[in-house]
N, C-alpha and C positions, 0 to 999 in steps of 0.2 A: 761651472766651467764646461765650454764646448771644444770638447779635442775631433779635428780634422783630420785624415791620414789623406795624404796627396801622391799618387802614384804620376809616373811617369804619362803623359798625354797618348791616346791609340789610336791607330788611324780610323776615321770614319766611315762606313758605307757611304755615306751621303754627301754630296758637293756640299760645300760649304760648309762643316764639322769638322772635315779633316786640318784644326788646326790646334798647338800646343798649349798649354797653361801658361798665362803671362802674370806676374805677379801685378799689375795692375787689373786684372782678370778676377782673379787671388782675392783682395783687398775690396773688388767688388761685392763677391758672392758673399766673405767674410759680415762686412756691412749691414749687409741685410739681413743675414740670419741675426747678428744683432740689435739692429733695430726691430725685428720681427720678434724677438723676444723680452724687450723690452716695454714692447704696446699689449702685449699679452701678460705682462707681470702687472703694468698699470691697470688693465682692465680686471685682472683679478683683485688688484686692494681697493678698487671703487665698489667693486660686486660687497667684497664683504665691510668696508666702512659703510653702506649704506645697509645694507641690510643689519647691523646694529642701530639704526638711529628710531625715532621714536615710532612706536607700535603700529603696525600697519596690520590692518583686518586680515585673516587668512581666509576665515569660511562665515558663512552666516545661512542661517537656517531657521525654521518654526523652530519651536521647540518639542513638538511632537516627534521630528523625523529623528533628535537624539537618539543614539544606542547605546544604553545603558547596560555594558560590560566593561569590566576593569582591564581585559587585554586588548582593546580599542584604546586606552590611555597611552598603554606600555608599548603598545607598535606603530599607535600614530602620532604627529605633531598635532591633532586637536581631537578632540571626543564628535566632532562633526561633522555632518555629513552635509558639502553642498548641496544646493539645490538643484545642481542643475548633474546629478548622478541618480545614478541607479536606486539607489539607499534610501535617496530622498523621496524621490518618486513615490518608490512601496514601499515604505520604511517597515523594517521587521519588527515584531512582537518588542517593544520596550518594554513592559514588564511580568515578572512569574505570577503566578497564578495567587489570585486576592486572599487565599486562606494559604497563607505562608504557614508553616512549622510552627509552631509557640515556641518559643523563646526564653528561657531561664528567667526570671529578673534580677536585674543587678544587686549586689549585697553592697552599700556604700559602708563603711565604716560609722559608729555608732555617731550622732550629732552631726552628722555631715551633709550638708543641703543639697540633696536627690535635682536641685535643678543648676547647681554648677560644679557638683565634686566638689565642692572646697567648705572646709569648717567655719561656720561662723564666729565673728568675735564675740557674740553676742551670743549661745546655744538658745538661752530660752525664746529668741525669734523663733525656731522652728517650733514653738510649744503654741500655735493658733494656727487658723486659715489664710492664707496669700491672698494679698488685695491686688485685683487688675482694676486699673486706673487707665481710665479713658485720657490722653495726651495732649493738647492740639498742635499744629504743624503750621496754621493757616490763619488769618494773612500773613505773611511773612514777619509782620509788624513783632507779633508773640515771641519772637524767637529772643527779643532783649527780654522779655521778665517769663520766659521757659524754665519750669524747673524739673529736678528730679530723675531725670533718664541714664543719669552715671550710676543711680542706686539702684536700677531695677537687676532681677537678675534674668529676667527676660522677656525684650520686648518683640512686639508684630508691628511693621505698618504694613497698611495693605489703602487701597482704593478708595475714597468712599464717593466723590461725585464732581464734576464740573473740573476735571482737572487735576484734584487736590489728594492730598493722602492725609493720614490720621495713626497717632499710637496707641496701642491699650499694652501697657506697662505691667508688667509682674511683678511686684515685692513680696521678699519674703523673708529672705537670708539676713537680708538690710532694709532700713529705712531712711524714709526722707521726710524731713522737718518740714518739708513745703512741698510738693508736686502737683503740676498742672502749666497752664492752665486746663481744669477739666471740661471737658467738652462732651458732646451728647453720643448717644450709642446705636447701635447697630446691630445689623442680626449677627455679624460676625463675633461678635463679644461674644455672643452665648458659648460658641465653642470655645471660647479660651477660659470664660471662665466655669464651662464644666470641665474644661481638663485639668487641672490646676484646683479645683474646688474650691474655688473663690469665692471672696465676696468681691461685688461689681459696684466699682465707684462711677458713676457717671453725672452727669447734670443733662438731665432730662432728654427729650429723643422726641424723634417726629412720631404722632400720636398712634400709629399702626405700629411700628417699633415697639412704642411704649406699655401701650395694652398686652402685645406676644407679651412682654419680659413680668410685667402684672400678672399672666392671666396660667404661667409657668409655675413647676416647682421650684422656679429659683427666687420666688418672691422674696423669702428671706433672707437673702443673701444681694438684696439690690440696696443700693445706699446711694440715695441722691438728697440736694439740701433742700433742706427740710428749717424752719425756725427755729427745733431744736435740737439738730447735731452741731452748732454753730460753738465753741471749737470741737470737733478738731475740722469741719468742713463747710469753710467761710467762704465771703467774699473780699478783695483785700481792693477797700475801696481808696487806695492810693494811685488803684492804675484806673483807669479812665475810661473803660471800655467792658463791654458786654463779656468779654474774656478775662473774668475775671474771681473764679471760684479755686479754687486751691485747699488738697486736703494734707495735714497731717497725717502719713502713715501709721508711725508709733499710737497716736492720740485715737486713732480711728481703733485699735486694737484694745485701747483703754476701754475708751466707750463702748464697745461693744461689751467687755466684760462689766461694767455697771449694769448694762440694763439687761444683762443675763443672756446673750445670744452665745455662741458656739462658740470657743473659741482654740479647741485643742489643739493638737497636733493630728492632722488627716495623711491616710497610708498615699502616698505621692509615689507613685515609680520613679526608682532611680534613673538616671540616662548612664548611657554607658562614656566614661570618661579617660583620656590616654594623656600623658605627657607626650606619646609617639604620635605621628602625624603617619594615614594612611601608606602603606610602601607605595603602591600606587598610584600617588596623588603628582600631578606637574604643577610646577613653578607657575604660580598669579598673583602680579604684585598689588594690582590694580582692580576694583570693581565699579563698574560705575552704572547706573541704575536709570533711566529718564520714564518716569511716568505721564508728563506730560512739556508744554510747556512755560508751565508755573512750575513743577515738583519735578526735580531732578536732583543726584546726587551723587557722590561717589566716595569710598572706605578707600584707602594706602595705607597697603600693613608696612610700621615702623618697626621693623626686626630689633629696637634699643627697648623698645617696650616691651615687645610679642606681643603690641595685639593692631587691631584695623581701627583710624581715626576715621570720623567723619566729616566730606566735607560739603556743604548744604548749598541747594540754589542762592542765589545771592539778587538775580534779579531775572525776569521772563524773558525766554530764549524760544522765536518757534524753530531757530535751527542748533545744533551740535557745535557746531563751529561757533554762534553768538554765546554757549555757555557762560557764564561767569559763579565763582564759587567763592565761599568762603569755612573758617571753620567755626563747625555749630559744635556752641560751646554748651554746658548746664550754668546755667546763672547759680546755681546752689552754691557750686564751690568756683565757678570758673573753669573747670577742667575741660575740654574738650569730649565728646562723646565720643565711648569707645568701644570694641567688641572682641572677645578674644576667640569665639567663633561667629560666624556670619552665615544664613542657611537662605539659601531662594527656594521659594516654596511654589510649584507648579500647581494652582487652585483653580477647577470651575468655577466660574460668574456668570450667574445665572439671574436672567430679570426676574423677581419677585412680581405672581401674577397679579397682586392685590394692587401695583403699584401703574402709574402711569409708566411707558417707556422712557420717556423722557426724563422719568424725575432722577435716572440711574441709581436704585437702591437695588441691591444685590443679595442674592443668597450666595454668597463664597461659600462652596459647601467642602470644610475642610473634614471631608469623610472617607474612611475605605481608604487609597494611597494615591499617589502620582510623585510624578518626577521630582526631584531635589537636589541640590547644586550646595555642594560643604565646603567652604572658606576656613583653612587655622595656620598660623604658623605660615603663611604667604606662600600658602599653596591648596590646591581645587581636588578635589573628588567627586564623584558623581553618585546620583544612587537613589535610593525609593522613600520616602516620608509614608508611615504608615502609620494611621487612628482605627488601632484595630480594638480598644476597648474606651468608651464616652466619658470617664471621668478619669483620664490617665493622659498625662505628656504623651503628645506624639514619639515614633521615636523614629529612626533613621537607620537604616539597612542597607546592606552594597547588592549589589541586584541579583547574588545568590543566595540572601537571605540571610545573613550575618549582620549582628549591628555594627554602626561606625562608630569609633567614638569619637566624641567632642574633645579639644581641650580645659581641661578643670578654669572656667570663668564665668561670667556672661554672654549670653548667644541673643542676635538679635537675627530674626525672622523675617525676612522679605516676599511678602504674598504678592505672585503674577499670575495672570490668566494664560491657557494654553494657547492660544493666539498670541502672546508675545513671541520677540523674538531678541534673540542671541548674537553677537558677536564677535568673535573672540581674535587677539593680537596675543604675540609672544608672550608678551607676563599679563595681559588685563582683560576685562571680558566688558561687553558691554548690553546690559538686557536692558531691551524697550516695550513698555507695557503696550498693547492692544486695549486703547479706550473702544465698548463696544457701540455700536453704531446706534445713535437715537431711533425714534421713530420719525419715520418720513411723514405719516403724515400730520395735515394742518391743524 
């Protein structure tokens, strides 16, 4: 309500002023202010129904120029720094100094799986070594006879060439009666499965690949098919296709103890795990990931579940806007794949000299630390991934050197190169891999 006080009219200095308040006068000025506050109330509920509607990009940036402190969360709307500021420019020291503090390691409670917090149904699964199983992703075609990825309790994709990305899969806690299809290895497997102390399931690898992983101490510990591991790591000659090797996890643990290989229970560092969610962390509902375009995807955490669904390219998009998705499901059970934390992992990719440039095989050299991006609970923190000892889980740190912790589940790992880049909208982020650039010449 606009209250008027209307005195008596006074005479004007000026010809033409000197005259009194006419209620048609009155009724004019009234009017206006009227309608002058009525085009200013509309412009305000336009301003804020549109600024609710779907996510519009605030900043985007390298992901180098990130500054990785928790009170950059707490006082701004995004952890980013545009490009076209100061910050960005000379971006300041992202991270502390590479020999952090040591760190206590976590005491999980006795039978409790050091890689998700949670007890297994099964205790004597923790009584061996965790098998990382190479996944495939690729042709698209695998995704109907796909199995296994709802049982892992932690998987990595990362890069591996022409486009494309690939899983190597952690079991340990659980297993799966069929997983694959398995597909061939990389130098990046070695780091996962010395950290994890695994044995490395794969079917075979391009011949320079194959010789490293031969000519290593991890000879023992390679399991490819052979005439006679056939069960528990077949071919299931009802699919039709070159994709088509699948191992039994459980069977693979069997066999192992027949023919007398290792199979105890190996000292695994705990991760550190919370029912709490960072104080620190803002609201993202949405992740959506493009490494190329063939391989794109994007996780929406379902708050009825608590955890992040996946949902899988569906068909080749060279732009954002032609995306199309659907959800990638595990043919095991039908379930949908799901994660109840989600980590982007900030990895050099480095051409391998022995390799042509072109062939793009990669030393992802997941060593020493760099950036990291923590998804639980439908909400983001930022912070430092650190492999500070070779046969131990990475673990995750807020960037004064504290660990984070995960929520007690399955954590799936998302490896990008520093040259990508970041997006972020009110609740969703959007990271776009940096394929590196062939060799030019002929």
């Amino acid at each position: 309500m606009i209250y008027f006080i209307i005195t008596p009219a006074q005479p004007d200095k000026h010809e033409g002023y000197n005259r009194p308040m006419t209620t048609s006068r009155l009724k004019l000025i009234l009017g206006l202010v009227w309608g002058l506050f009525l085009a200013l109330s509309l412009v305000t509920l336009f301003f804020f129904w549109n600024r609710n509607q779907s996510p519009r990009p605030t900043a985007t940036a390298t992901l180098a120029s990130i500054v990785l402190s928790p009170s950059d969360w707490l006082t701004a709307p995004t952890p980013l720094r545009p490009t076209n500021t100061p910050e960005a420019t000379n971006p300041p020291t992202v991270f502390p100094s590479p020999t952090l503090a040591p760190l206590q390691p976590i005491s999980l409670p006795a039978n409790y799986n050091p890689l998700t917090g949670l007890p297994p149904a099964d205790p004597s699964r923790l009584e061996r070594r965790a098998l990382a199983v190479k996944i495939t992703n690729f042709p698209r075609r695998v995704r109907a006879y796909q199995y296994g990825l709802t049982r892992a309790d932690t998987v990595y994709e990362y890069y591996i060439e022409d486009g494309l990305t690939r899983f190597i899969a952690v079991f340990y806690g659980q297993d799966a009666e069929k997983a694959g299809p398995v597909r061939s290895g990389r130098y990046f497997d070695e780091h996962v499965t010395r950290m994890y102390q695994a044995y490395f399931v794969f079917a075979n690898a391009d011949e320079r690949v194959e010789n490293h992983l031969l000519t290593s101490d991890l000879l023992h510990y390679l399991v490819v098919p052979t005439d006679h591991n056939c069960p528990p790591f077949c071919r299931d000659k009802t699919i039709l296709d070159y994709n088509n090797f699948f191992i039994d996890t459980a069977g693979l643990t069997e066999y192992n103890r027949k023919i007398g290989h290792e199979t105890i229970r190996m000292p695994l560092r705990g991760g550190a795990f919370s029912l709490a969610a960072p104080s620190w962390a803002i609201a993202i509902k949405q992740i959506n990931v493009r490494y190329s375009e063939y391989s794109y995807h994007y996780w929406r955490y379902d708050a009825s579940k608590g955890l992040y669904l996946r949902y899988a390219d569906a068909s080749d998009s060279i732009s954002v806007s032609g995306e199309t998705y659907g959800p990638h499901l595990d043919q095991l059970n039908g379930q949908q794949i799901s994660a109840a934390n989600l980590v982007v992992l900030i990895v050099p990719h480095n051409f391998k000299t022995e390799f042509d440039r072109n062939d793009q095989v990669f030393d992802i050299e997941l060593l020493n630390q760099g950036p990291a991006y923590i998804f639980r609970d439908g909400l983001a923190s930022v912070g430092i991934w650190q492999r500070d000892t070779l046969d131990q889980p990475i673990r995750l740190l807020e960037p004064k050197g504290g660990l984070i912790a995960l929520k007690p589940g399955n954590t799936f790992y998302i490896v990008l190169n520093p040259e990508s880049s970041l997006v972020q909208a009110e609740n969703s982020v959007r990271f776009t891999f940096s394929i590196p650039a062939r060799s030019s010449s002929p």
